[in-house]
N, C-alpha and C positions, 0 to 999 in steps of 0.2 A: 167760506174758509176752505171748504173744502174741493171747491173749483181753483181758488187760488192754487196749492197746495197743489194738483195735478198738474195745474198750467207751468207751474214752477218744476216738475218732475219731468214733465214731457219737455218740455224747454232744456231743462241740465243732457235730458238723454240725446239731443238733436245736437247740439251743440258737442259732444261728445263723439256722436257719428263723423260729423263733418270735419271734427280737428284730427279725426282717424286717417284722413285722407289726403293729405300734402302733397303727394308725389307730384302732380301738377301744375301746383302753385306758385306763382311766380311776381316776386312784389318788387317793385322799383324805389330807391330807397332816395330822397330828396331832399338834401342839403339847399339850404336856402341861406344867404345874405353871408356878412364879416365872417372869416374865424375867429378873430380876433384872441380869443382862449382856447383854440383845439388844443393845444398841447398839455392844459390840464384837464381837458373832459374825454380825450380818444381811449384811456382806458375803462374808461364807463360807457361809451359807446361800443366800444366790441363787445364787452361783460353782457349789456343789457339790450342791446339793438339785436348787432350781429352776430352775438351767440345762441341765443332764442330759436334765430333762424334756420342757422346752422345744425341746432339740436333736432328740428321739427323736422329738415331734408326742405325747410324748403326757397325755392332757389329764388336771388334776390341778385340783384344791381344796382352799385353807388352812381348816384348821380348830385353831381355838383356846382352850382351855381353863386360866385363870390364877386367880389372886388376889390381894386388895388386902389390905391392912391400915393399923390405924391407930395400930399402935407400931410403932419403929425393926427394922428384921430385926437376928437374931440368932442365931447360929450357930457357936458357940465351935471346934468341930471343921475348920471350914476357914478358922478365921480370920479370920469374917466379925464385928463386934460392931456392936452401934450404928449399925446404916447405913440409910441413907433411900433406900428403892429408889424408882425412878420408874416410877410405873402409868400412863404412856400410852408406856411404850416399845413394847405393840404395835401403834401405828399404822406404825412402821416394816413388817412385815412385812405390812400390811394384810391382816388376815384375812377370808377369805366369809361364816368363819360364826364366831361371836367369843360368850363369854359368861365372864365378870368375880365371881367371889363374895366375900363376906368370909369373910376364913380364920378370923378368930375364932370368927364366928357358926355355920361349918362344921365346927370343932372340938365347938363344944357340943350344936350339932346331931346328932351322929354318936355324944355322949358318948365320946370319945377317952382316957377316961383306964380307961374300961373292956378297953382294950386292955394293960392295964400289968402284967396277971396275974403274968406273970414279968420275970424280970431285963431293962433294958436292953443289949441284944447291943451296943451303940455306947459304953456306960460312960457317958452324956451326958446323966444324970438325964432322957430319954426325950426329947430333946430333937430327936434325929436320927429316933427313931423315930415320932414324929408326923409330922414332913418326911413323912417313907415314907407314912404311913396318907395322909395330905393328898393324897400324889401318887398314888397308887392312887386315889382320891377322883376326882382328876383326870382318869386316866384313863378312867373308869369312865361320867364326865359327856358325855368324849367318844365315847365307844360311841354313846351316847344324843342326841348332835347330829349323827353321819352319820347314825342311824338317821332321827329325823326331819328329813332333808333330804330325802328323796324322793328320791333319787338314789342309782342302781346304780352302785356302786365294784367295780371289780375286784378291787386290791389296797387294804389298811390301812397307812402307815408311821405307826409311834406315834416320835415322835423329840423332844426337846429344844431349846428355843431358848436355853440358855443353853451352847452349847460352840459349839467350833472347829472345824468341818468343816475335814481337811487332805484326805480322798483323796470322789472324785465319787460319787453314787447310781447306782451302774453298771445299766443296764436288765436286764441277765443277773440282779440278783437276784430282779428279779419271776419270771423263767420257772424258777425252782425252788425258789418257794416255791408249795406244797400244799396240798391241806386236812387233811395230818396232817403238817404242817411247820410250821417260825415260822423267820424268820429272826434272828439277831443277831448281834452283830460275834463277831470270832474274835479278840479283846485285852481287857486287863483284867478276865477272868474269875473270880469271888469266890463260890464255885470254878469255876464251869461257866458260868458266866452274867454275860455284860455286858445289864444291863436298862435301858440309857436309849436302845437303838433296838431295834424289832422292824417288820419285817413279817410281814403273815398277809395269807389271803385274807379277803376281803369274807364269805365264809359262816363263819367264826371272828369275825367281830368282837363278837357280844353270849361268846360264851364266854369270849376274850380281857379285854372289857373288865369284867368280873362277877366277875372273879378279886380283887376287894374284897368281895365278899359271902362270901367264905370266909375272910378274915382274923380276924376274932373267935375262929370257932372252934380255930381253926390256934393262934392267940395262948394261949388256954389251955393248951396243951399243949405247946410248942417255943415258944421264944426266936422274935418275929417278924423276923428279917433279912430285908430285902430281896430278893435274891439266890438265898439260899438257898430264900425261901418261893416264891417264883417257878420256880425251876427244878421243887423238889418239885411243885406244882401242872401245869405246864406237862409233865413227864415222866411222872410217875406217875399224876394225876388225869384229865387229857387223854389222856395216850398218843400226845403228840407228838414229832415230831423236832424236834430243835432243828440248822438249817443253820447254820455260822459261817461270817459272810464278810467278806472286809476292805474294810471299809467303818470308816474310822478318823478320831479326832476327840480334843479336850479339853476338859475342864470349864472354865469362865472363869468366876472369882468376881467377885460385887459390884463390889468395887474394880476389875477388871479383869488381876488376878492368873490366868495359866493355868496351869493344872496339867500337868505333864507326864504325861498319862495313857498316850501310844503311847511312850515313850522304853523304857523294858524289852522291850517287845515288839519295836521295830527293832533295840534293842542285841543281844538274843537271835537274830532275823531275821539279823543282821548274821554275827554267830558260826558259825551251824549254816550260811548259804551261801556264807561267805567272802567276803564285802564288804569297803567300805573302811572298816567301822564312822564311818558317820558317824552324827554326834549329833542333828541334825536334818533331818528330809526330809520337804518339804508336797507337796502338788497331783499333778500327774501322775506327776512320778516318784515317788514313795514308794506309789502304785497299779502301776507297771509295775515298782516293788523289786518289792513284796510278791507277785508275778504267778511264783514259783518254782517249781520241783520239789514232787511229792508228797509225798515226802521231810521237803522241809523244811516242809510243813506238819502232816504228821502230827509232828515234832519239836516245832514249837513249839507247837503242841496241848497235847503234851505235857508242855514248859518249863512253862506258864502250868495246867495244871490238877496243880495240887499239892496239898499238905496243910495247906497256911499256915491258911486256916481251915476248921477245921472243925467238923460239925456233932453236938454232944451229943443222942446219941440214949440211952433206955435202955436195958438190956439185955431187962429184961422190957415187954409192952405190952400195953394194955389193948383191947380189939377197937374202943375210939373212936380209939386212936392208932394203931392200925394203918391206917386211911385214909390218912393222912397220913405213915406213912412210909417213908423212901427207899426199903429194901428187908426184906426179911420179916426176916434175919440181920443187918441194921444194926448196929455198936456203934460210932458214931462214924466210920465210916469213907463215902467218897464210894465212892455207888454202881457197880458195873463197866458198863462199855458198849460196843459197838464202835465203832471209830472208822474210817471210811470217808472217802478224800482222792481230791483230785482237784487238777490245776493251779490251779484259784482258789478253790474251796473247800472246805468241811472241814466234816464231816457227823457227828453224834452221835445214835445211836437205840439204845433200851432192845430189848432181845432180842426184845418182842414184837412192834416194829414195825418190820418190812423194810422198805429201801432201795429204792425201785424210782426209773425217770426217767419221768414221765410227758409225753407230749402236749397241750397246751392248745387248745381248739378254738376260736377266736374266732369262728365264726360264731354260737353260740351266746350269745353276749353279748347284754345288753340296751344298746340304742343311744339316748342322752338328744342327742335334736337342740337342744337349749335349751342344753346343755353347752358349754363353749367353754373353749381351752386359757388359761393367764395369759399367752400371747404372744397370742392373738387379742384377748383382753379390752385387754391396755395398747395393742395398736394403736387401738379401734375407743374409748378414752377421749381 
């Protein structure tokens, strides 16, 4: 206990140091896929993205990667049909560095139906699973526009302009995330993994963003989900940790319809630390709820990584499937892992990569004098 106890003391101090020190820091901020809703999530993205930042000095760049079309969207699974989305919704969030494709011609581009080897995992005549491949597509474009910016990024957030930011981009996540770490929330996990925010450091971003150049062959042999193919890659391929942290949000459809994506996770949050179960809790407080005991995060870790889906593996496998899967004795079953807590976050690593806290040395940093934060920029416009 009482090793704990120091570990946890010297941990809060170090972490402390490091978020004393910004002036440096320089994060690339990465919009992936549709807007389809920016115009009702852009002022929770400034509130909770790019105000944080701003407050911290430390200095960041919008980068944006979308698509146009020129049939009605459609997307039976969340109730979206027929809708005319508007393709200048990202001047709202005015982008640095912005680039626009058409999704049809990306689709044939890519030949997307050669991904269809096996069953639809979404039931959705593949309808969902193109989404998926599109958006990997997406991300993958934006590897390739920080890359050519000429500009040294510390950290990578890959995040979504189409949800609800309710709790803030806490600066504590950059200082424990590693180069054999990814960050991602610690709610709505399908099974292990919420994939519509990450960060990584700036020397993972072409590994990170190239995790579509293994989708074909993955697709041949396992069912492509989302979720699941991402974790596989990112745990087993990579040999990363995966940090969860609460850093919490919702999806907003087309119409403007939110999903209640944290409501299980605060109702469960509520249960295991004896709250007053409320139903809904944005902005600051629902970041200083979620701020509990070890306890109840190694709890609800565990609430949220269940069995609901899971992943058809064979029993027998062939030495091409064996790349790609979870674990050598696999039969369906999600991989074991330790699970390591702390008061604000929750730490998941495969046996063969230990847990340590490292150091970040910022003198080391490259320093872009041309660089300038989005508060100096909107002053000096």
């Amino acid at each position: 206990m009482i090793i704990l106890v120091f570990y946890s003391f010297y941990r809060s101090i170090l972490i402390v140091i490091l978020c004393s020190n910004n002036k440096d820091m320089k994060v690339a901020l990465c919009f992936w896929g549709l807007t389809r809703s920016l115009k009702f999530t852009i002022d929770s993205i400034r509130e909770y993205i790019l105000k944080p930042l701003d407050d911290n000095n430390i200095e960041y760049a919008i980068f944006m990667h979308t698509f146009s079309m020129s049939s009605k969207y459609y997307n039976p699974r969340a109730g979206e049909e027929n809708i005319q989305l508007d393709f200048d919704e990202h001047h709202l969030l005015s982008p640095d560095f912005f680039k626009m494709e058409d999704q049809d011609a990306i689709k044939e581009q890519i030949q997307i139906k050669k991904y269809r080897t096996l069953p639809d995992p979404w039931n959705t005549n593949y309808i969902c699973l193109d989404n998926f491949i599109c958006a990997m597509y997406s991300k993958k474009q934006l590897g390739i526009m920080v890359k050519e910016s000429n500009i040294h990024f510390d950290y990578i957030v890959y995040l979504r302009p189409d949800v609800r930011y309710i709790t803030p981009l806490d600066q504590r996540y950059f200082h424990v995330t590693h180069q054999n770490t990814i960050c991602t929330p610690n709610f709505h996990l399908f099974p292990k993994l919420n994939d519509r925010l990450a960060i990584i450091t700036s020397s993972n971003l072409k590994t990170y963003s190239e995790m579509f150049d293994e989708m074909y062959e993955y697709s041949r042999l396992y069912p492509l989900h989302s979720e699941r193919f991402q974790h596989n890659i990112i745990t087993r391929r990579f040999r990363w940790n995966v940090q969860y942290i609460p850093i919490h949000f919702n999806r907003v459809r087309a119409d403007g319809r939110e999903e209640p994506d944290t409501r299980q996770y605060y109702k469960k949050l509520n249960q295991i630390s004896g709250g007053d179960n409320r139903r809904h809790t944005t902005g600051d407080q629902s970041l200083a709820f979620i701020k509990g005991s070890s306890n109840t995060h190694s709890a609800i870790h565990t609430v949220f990584n269940d069995q609901k889906y899971k992943h058809s593996q064979p029993h027998t496998q062939t030495r091409s499937q064996q790349t790609f899967a979870l674990s050598s004795n696999d039969s369906g079953r999600t991989p074991s892992t330790n699970i390591h807590t702390s008061p604000d976050f929750t730490r998941e690593t495969s046996a063969s990569a230990p847990v340590c806290v490292q150091s970040i040395d910022n003198s080391k940093r490259k320093v872009q004098p041309m660089f300038r934060s989005r508060k100096s920029i909107e002053q000096s416009s």
